[in-house]
C-alpha positions in Angstrom: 17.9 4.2 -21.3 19.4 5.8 -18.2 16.7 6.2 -15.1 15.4 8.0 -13.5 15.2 11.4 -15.2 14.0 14.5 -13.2 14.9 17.9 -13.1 18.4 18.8 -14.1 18.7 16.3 -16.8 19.0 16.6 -20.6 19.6 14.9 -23.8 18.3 12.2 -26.3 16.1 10.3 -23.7 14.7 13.3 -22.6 14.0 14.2 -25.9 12.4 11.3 -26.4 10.2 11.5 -22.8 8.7 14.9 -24.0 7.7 13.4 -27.8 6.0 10.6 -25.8 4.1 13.1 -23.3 3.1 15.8 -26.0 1.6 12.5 -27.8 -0.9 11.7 -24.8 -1.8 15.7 -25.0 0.6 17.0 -22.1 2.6 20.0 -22.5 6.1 20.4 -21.5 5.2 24.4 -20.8 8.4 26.3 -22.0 11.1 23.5 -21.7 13.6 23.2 -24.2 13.8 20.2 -26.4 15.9 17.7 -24.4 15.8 19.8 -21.2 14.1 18.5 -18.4 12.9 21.5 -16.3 9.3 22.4 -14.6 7.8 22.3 -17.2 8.6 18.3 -17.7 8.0 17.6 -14.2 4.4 19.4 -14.3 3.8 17.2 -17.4 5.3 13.8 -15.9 3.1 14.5 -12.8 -0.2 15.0 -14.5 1.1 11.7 -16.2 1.2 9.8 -13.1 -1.5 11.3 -12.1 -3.7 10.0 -14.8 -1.8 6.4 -14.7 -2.7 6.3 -10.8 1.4 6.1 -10.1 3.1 7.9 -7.3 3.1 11.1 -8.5 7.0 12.7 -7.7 7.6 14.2 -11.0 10.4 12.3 -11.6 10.6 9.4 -14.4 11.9 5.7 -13.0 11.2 2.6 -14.6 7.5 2.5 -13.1 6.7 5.6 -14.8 8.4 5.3 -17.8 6.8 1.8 -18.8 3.2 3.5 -18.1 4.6 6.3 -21.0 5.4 2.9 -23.4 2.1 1.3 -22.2 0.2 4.6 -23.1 1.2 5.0 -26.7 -0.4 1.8 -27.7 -3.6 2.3 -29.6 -5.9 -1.1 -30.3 -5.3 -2.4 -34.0 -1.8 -0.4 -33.5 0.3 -4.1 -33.0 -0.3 -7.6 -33.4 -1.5 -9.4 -29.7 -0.9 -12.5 -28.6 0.6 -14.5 -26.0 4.0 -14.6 -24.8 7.3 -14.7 -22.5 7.7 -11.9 -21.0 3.8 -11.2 -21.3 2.7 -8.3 -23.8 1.4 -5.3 -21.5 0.0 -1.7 -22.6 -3.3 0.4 -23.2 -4.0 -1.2 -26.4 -4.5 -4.7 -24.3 -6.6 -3.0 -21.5 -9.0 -1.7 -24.2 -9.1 -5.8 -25.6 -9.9 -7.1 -22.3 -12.6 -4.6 -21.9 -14.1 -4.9 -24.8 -13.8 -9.2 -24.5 -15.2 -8.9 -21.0 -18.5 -6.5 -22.2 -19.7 -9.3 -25.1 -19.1 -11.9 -22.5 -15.2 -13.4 -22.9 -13.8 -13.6 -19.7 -10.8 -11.9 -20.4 -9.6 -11.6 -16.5 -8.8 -8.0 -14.8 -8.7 -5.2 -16.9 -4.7 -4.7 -16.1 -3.2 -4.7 -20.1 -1.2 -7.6 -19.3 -1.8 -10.1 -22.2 -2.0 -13.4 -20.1 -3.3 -17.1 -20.4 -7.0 -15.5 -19.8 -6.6 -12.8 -22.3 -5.5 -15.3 -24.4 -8.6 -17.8 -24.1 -10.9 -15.2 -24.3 -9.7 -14.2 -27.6 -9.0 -17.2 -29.0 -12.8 -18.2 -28.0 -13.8 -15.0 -28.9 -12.1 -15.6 -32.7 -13.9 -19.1 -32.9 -17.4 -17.5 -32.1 -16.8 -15.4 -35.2 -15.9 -17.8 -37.8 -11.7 -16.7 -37.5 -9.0 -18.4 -37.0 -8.5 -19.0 -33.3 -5.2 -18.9 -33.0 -4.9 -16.2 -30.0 -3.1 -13.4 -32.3 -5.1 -10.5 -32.0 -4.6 -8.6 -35.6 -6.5 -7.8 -38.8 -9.3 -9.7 -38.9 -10.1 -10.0 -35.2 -10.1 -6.2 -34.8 -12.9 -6.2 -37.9 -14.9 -8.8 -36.1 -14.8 -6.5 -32.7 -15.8 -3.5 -33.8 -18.9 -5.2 -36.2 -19.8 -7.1 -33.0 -19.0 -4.7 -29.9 -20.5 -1.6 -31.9 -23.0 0.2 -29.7 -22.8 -2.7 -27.3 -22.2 -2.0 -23.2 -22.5 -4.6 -20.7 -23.7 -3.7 -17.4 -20.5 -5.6 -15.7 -17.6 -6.9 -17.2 -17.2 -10.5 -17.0 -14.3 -10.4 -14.7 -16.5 -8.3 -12.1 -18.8 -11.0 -12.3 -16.1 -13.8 -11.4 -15.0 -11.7 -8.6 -17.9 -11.2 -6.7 -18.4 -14.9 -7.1 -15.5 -16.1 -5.3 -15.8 -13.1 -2.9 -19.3 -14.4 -2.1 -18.0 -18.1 -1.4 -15.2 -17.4 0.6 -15.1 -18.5 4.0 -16.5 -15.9 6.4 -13.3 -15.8 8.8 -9.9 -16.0 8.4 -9.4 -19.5 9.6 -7.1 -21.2 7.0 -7.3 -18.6 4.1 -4.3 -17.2 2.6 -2.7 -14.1 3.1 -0.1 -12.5 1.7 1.9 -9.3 3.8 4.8 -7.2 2.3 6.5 -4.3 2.8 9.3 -2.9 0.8 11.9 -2.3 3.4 11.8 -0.2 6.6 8.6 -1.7 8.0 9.7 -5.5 9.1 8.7 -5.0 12.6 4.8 -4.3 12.0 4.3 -6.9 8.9 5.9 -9.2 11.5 3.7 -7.9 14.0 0.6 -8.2 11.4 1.5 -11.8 10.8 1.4 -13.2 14.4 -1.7 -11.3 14.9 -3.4 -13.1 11.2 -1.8 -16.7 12.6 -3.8 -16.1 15.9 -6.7 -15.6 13.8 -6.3 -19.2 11.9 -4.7 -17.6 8.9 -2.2 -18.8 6.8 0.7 -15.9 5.9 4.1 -15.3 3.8 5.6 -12.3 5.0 7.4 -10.7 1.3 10.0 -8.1 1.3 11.6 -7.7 -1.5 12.0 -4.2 -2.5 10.6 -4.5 -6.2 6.5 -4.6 -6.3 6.4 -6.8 -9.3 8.4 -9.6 -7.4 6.4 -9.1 -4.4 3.6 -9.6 -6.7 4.4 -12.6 -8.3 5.6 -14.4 -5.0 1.8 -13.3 -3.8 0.4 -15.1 -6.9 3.0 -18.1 -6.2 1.6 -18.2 -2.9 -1.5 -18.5 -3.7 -3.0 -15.7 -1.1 -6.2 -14.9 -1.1 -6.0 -11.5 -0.2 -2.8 -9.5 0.1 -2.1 -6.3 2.8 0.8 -4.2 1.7 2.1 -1.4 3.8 4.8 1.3 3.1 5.4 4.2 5.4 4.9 7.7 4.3 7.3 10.6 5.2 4.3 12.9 6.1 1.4 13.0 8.7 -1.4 10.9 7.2 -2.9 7.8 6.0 -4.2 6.4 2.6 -5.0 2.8 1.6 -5.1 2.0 -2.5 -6.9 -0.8 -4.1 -6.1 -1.6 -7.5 -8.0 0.8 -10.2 -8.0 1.8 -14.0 -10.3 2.6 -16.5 -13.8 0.6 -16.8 -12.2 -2.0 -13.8 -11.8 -2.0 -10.9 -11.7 -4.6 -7.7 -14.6 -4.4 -6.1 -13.2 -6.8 -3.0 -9.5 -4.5 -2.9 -11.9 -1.4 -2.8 -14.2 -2.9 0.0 -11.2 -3.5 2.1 -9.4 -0.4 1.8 -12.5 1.8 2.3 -12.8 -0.6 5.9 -9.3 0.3 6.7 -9.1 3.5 6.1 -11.9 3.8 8.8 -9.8 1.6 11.3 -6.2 4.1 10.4 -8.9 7.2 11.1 -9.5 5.4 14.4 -6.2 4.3 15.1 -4.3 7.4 13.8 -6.6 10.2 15.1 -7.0 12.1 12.0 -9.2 10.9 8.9 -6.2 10.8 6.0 -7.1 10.4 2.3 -9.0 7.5 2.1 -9.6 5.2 -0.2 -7.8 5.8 -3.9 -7.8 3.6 -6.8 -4.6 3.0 -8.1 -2.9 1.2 -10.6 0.4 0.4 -8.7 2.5 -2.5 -9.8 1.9 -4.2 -6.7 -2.2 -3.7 -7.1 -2.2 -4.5 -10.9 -0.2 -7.1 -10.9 -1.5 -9.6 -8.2 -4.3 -12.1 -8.8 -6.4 -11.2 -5.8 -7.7 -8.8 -3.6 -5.2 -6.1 -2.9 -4.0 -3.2 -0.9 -1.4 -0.7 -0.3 -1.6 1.0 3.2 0.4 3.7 3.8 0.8 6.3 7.0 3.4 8.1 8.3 5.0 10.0 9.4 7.7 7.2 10.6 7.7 8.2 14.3 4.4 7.8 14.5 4.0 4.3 13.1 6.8 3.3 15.0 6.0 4.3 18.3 2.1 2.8 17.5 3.4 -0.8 15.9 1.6 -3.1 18.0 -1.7 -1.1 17.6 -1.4 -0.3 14.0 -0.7 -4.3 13.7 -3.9 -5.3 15.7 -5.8 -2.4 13.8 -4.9 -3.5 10.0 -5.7 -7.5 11.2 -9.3 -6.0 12.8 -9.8 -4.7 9.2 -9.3 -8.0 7.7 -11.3 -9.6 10.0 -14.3 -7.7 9.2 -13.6 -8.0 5.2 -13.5 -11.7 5.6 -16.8 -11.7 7.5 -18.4 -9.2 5.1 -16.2 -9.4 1.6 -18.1 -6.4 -0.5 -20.6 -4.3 0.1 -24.6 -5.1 1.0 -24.8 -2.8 -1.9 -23.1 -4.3 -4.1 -24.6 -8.0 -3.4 -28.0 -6.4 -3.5 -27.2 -5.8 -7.6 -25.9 -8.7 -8.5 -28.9 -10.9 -7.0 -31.3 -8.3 -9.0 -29.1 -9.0 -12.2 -29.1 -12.6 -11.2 -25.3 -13.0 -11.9 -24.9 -17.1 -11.1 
């Protein structure tokens, strides 16, 4: 298929776009079949809206994988393992419902990896199946006779966070940090990095254009927390941790609700604040993560050096205080060891 598709185009794939929208329940308004006018774009945006995408109204490769990923049902497809990895809505609701009778399935991110895959396959051998990893028949019947009526206070994943939030090192002296940028903002993640490195930290500056290979060079890396910034055309400031239904990272949200207060400082204005999201880059790194993004470009440029020491100050006081009292307080009452 040809993308992107916005406004103006037409044919089979846009035919094909507007089936897969009216099955998640989003009209198309008056649009013709295989036209792509407002009506499309008012249905693609509610769409990304709903996926936590950048919301543009127009359909690139982002966007129309979340469209795939949102058609599967659970019991819909086989599961299982595999190169590249198995992703879509149908997985999300397996890790979920893994992680709530107590499989550590990882993050709730409908990527069927190596922990989806041992959560299952314990999960299968628990229940008298086959464990062979392969999510079909039989394992569907033994979750819904086992997880009916059953909810879980935290998902198992939450609980593995927290604990290697709550024994990290309290500074930033040798942990691992990952910076990137997608083009245009060199300058300040440079900037960023020699302010970390001053602070003990050790940092891989990633550039590359495409979120999901920034995201697997984090993970390669091995960071421990990972800072991304991308300028935004207009006056403002948001920072996005990495969000979808019944997850959500409760060190990414921590650290983007503390920057957003240091950009409102910084910036003079008090932006959008913090926003889940379910970004490539958010979703598909292994740790901590956040997307800052201000604008407009004149601004940031002309306040580099103090945007730099500002989104390092925020660090600094997420590595001394990783998640909220709050937050700590509940899992000591729940006694989560």
């Amino acid at each position: 298929m040809q993308l992107p598709l916005s406004v103006g185009d037409g044919g089979a794939a846009v035919h094909d776009l507007q089936r897969r929208l009216a099955a998640l329940g989003l009209s198309c308004g008056d649009d013709q079949p295989g036209h792509f006018d407002e009506g499309t774009s008012s249905a693609v945006r509610a769409h990304q809206q709903s996926a936590g995408l950048d919301v543009d109204g127009v359909v690139g490769q982002i966007t129309w994988q979340a469209l795939v990923e949102a058609g599967y049902r659970l019991g819909d497809r086989q599961l299982y393992h595999r190169s590249p990895m198995m992703r879509g809505d149908d997985i999300a609701e397996l890790q979920r419902r893994l992680g709530a009778l107590g499989f550590d399935a990882g993050r709730v991110d409908g990527i069927f990896g190596p922990l989806t895959s041992k959560a299952l396959t314990e999960f299968q051998r628990n229940s008298g199946l086959v464990s062979d990893g392969i999510f079909g028949r039989d394992s569907a019947a033994a979750l819904d006779r086992l997880g009916r009526g059953r909810t879980a206070a935290v998902n198992v994943a939450h609980v593995r966070e927290l604990e290697v939030l709550r024994e990290a090192p309290r500074d930033l002296a040798g942990r691992r940090v990952a910076v990137g940028e997608p083009g245009g903002l060199g300058a300040l993640a440079t900037a960023v990095s020699h302010n970390l490195r001053e602070q003990g930290a050790k940092v891989a500056i990633l550039d590359h254009p495409d979120w999901s290979i920034q995201a697997r060079e984090a993970n390669d890396f091995a960071a421990e927390v990972y800072l991304g910034i991308r300028l935004l055309t207009d006056v403002g400031h948001r920072v996005a941790y990495f969000q979808t239904a019944g997850f959500e990272s409760t060190g990414g949200r921590w650290l983007a609700e503390l920057l957003t207060g240091e950009l409102a400082a910084c910036l003079g204005h008090p932006g959008e604040g913090a926003v889940g999201r379910r970004l490539p880059i958010l979703r598909e790194t292994r740790m901590p993560a956040v997307l800052c993004e201000a604008g407009p470009p004149v601004v940031v440029v002309s306040r580099l050096s103090e945007l730099a020491k500002t989104l390092v100050s925020g660090l600094v006081r997420w590595a001394a205080e990783p998640m909220p009292r709050s937050v700590l307080d509940v899992r000591d009452a729940l006694d989560l060891t």
